[in-house]
C-alpha positions in Angstrom: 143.1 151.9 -50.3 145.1 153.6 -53.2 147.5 151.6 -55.4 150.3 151.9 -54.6 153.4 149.1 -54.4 152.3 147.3 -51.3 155.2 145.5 -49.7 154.7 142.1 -48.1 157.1 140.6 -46.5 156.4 136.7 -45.1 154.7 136.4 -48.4 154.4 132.4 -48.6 152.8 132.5 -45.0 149.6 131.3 -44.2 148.5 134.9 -43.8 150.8 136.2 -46.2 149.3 133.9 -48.7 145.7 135.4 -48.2 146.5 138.9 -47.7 148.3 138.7 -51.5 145.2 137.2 -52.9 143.0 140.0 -51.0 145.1 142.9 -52.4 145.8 141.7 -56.0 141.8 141.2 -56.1 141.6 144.9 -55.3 143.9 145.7 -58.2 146.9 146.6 -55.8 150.5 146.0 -56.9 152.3 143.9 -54.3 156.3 143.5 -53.4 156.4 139.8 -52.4 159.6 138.5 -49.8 160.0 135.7 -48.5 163.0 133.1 -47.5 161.7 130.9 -49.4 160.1 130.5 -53.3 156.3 131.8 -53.5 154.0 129.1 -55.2 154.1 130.0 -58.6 150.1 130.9 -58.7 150.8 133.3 -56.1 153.9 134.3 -57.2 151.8 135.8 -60.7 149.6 137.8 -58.5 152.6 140.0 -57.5 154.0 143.1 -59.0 157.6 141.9 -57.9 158.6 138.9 -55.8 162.3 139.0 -54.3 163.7 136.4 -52.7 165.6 136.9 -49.8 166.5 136.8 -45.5 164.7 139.9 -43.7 167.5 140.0 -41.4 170.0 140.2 -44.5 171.2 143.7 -45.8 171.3 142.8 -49.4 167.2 141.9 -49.4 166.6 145.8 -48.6 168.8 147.1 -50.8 166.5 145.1 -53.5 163.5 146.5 -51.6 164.6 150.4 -51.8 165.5 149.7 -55.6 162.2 148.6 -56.1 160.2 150.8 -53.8 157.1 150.9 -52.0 154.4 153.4 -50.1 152.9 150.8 -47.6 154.4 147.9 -45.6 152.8 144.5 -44.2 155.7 143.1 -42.1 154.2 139.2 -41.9 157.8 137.8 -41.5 158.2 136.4 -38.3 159.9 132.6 -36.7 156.3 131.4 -34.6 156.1 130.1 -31.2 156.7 126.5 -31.7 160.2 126.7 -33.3 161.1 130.1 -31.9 161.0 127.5 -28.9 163.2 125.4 -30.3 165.4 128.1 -31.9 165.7 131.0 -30.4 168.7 132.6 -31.5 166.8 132.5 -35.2 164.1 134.0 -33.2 166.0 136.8 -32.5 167.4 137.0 -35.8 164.8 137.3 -38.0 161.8 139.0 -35.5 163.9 141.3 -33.6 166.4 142.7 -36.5 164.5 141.8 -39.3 161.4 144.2 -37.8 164.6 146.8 -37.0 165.6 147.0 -40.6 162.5 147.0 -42.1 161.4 149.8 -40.2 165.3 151.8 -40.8 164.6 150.8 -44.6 160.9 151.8 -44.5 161.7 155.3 -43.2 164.6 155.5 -45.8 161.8 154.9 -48.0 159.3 157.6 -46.6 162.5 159.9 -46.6 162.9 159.7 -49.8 159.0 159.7 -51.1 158.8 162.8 -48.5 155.5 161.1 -47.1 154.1 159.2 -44.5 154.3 155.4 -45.0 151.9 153.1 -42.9 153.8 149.8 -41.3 151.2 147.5 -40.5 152.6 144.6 -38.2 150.7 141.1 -37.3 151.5 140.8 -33.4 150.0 138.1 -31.5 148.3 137.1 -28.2 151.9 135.5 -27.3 152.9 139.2 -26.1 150.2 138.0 -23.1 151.8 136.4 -20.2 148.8 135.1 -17.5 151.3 133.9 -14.4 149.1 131.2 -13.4 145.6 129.3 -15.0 143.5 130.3 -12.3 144.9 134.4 -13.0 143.6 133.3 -16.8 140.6 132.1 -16.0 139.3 135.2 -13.8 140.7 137.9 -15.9 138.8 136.6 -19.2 138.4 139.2 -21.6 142.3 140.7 -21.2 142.8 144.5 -22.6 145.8 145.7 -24.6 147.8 147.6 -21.3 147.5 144.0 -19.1 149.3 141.3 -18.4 152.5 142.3 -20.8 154.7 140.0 -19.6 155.1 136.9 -22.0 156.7 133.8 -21.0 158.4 132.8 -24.7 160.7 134.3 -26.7 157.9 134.8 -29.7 156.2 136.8 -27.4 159.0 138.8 -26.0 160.4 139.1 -29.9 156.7 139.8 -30.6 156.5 142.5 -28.0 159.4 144.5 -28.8 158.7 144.5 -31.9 155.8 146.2 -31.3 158.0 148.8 -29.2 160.8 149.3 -32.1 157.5 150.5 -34.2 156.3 153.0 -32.0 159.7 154.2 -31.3 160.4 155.1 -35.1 157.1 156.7 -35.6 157.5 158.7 -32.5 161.3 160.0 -32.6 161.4 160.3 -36.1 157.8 161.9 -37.0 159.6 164.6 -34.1 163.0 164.9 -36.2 159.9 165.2 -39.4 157.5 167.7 -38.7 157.0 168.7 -42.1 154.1 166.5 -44.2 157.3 166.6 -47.0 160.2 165.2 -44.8 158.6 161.8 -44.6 157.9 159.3 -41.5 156.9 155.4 -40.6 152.8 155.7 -39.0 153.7 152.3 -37.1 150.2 150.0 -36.1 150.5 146.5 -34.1 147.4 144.4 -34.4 147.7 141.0 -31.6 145.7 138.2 -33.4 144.1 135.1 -31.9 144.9 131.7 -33.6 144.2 132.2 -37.2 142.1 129.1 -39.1 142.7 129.1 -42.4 141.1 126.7 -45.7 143.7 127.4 -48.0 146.6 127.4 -46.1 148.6 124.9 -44.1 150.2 125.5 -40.5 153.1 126.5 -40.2 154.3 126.4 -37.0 152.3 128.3 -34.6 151.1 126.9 -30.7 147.7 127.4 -31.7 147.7 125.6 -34.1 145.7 122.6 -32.8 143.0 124.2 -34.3 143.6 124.1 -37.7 145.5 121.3 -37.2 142.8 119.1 -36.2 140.2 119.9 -39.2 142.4 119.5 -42.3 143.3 115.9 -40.3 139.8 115.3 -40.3 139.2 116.1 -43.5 141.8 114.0 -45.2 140.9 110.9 -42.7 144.1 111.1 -40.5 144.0 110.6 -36.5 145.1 113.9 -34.9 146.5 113.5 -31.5 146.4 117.0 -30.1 148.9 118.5 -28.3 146.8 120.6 -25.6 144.4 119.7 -22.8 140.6 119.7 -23.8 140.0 122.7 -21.8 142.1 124.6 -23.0 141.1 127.6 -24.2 142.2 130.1 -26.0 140.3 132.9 -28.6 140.3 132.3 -32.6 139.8 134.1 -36.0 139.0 132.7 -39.4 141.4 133.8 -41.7 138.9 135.9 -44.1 138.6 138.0 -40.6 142.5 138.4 -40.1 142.9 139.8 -43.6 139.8 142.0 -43.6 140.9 143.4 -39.8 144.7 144.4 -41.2 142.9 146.3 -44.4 140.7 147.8 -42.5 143.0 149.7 -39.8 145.4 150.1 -43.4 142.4 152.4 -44.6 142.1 154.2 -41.0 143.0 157.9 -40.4 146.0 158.4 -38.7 144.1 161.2 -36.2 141.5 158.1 -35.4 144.4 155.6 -34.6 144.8 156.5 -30.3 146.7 153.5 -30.3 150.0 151.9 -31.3 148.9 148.1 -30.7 145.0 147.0 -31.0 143.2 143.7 -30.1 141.3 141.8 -32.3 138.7 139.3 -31.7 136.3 137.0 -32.8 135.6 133.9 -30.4 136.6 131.6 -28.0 137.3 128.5 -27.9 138.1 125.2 -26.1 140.1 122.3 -27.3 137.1 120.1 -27.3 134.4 122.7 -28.6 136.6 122.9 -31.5 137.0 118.9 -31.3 133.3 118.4 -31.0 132.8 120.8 -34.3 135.1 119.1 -36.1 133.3 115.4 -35.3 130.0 117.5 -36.8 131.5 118.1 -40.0 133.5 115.0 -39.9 131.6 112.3 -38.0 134.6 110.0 -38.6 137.6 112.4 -37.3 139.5 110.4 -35.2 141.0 112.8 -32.5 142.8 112.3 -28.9 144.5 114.6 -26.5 148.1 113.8 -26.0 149.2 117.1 -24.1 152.6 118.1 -25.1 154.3 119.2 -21.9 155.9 122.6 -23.6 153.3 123.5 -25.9 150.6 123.3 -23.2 152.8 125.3 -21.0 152.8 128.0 -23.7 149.2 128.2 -24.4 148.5 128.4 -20.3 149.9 131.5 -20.4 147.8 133.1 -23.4 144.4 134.6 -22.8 141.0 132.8 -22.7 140.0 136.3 -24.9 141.0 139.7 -25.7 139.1 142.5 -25.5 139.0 144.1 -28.0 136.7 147.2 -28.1 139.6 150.1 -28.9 139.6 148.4 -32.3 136.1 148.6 -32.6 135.7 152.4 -31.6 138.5 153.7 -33.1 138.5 152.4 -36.6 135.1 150.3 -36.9 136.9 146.7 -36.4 133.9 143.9 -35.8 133.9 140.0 -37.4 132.0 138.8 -40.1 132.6 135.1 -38.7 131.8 134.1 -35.6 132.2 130.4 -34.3 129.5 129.0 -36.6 129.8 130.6 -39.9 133.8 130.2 -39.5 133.1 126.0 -39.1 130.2 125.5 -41.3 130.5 128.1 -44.0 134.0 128.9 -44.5 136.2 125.8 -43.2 133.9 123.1 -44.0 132.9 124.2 -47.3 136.9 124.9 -48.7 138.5 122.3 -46.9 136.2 119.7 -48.2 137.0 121.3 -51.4 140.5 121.1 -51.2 140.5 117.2 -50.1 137.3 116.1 -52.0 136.0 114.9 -48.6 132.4 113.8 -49.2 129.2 116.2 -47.5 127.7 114.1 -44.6 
């Protein structure tokens, strides 16, 4: 990955948060936006950090004065309040994503090069019609079951569909390597689990959810079933995976949206590794009546070997090394929890 300005937009996010840290340690200069203030730590890693809606016109007029030859469009309403909200949903995933990607081909336009638009999608795009359909299909491949049943999905989905649009009409109105277009990639992540990060608002966030309670001695009533089961990704993985298919060649790339995967796992498996670390974890199952309905309708995996052929995706954390190395070791960190 060259340096150049590297635009970021959903900055203060969980995975905003660690993808800034991840290119700043490789010396590249990032555009930060976000709604709302970065921390001030992070905010020093930055080349630039503009405040602003992605929905609003006046944020990407900023953007174009600034500039930028790459794009990691993190800005997105998650399930849980796009739920609650979904005219905001709308708002900010639907034409937010539409004029980033009219501004980022402005941008290409006027650099007369390709720029690379790399977009977080999400399992939610999934829609299993029953839990008996989920539990025989299993491993669930990028061309099935595209029907989700929320409105993050559907925003989630179309997104998706907007990218692939503008890198296909306009790389045909641009066939010249000087006129400049948008080479648009989805990637559809599992449930992220993060150290450093709080949740912000995602379904799967029970996961998370449940350890940082542990690890600062709260009960955690969680809001699924204990079966339910649905795949993961430590953070470290998520960041790695969206540099990675950054670095790709377009010609390798035979896809507009890939899987990515690490493990799966139930609500009690990740219970029952939690009570390891934290023998004192106090957790109970409370199902929340919408929330579990959303989650029925994700995956139990993905499969996700396109990823893998085409541009050499494959974990460095599975289940154990994710709970014992990575989340146990920087969340007791972070709360000063004592070792068992």
């Amino acid at each position: 990955m060259n340096s150049a300005i590297t635009l970021v937009t959903g900055a203060s996010g969980e995975l905003g948060q660690s993808l800034i840290e991840a290119l700043a340690e490789r010396g590249i200069p990032v555009l930060a936006t976000d709604i709302r203030p970065l921390p001030p730590a992070l905010s020093r890693r930055c080349y630039r950090a503009v405040l602003g809606d992605i929905s609003d016109p006046e944020l990407h007029t900023q953007l174009l004065q600034v500039g930028f030859e790459r794009v990691f469009h993190l800005a997105a309403i998650l399930s849980s309040q796009a739920e609650r909200e979904p005219e905001l949903a709308h708002r900010v995933n639907v034409e937010g994503t539409f004029r980033l990607l009219q501004t980022t081909y402005r941008m290409a336009k006027r650099l007369g090069k390709p720029i690379r638009f790399l977009f977080p999608s999400s399992i939610a795009v999934y829609g299993l019609p029953s839990l008996e359909e989920k539990r025989r299909a299993r491993k669930v491949r990028e061309d099935q079951y595209l029907t989700p049943m929320t409105i993050y999905g559907a925003t989630k989905l179309y997104g998706e569909l907007l990218g692939l649009y503008y890198a296909r009409f306009y790389r045909r109105l641009a066939p010249e390597p000087e006129a400049g277009w948008i080479e648009f990639c989805a990637l559809r992540f599992p449930g992220l689990l993060s150290a450093f990060t709080l949740p912000q608002g995602g379904t799967s966030d029970y996961g998370p959810e449940m350890i940082h309670a542990a690890a600062q001695g709260k009960p955690y009533r969680c809001f699924v079933r204990p079966d339910t089961r649905i795949p993961f990704m430590a953070m470290p993985d998520a960041v790695r995976a969206l540099l990675l298919l950054t670095e790709a060649e377009p010609s390798a790339l035979r896809r507009h949206a890939y899987n990515v995967g690490a493990f799966s796992l139930s609500a009690e498996e990740i219970a029952a590794e939690v009570r390891h670390l934290f023998p004192e974890a106090q957790i109970s199952f409370e199902p929340d009546l919408q929330r579990q309905a959303i989650v029925d309708t994700w995956p139990e995996d993905v499969d996700d070997t396109a990823a893998r052929q085409d541009w050499g995706w494959h974990p460095d954390y599975d289940r154990h090394r994710t709970f014992h190395e990575y989340l146990a070791v920087n969340i007791r960190r972070r709360y000063r929890s004592p070792v068992p």
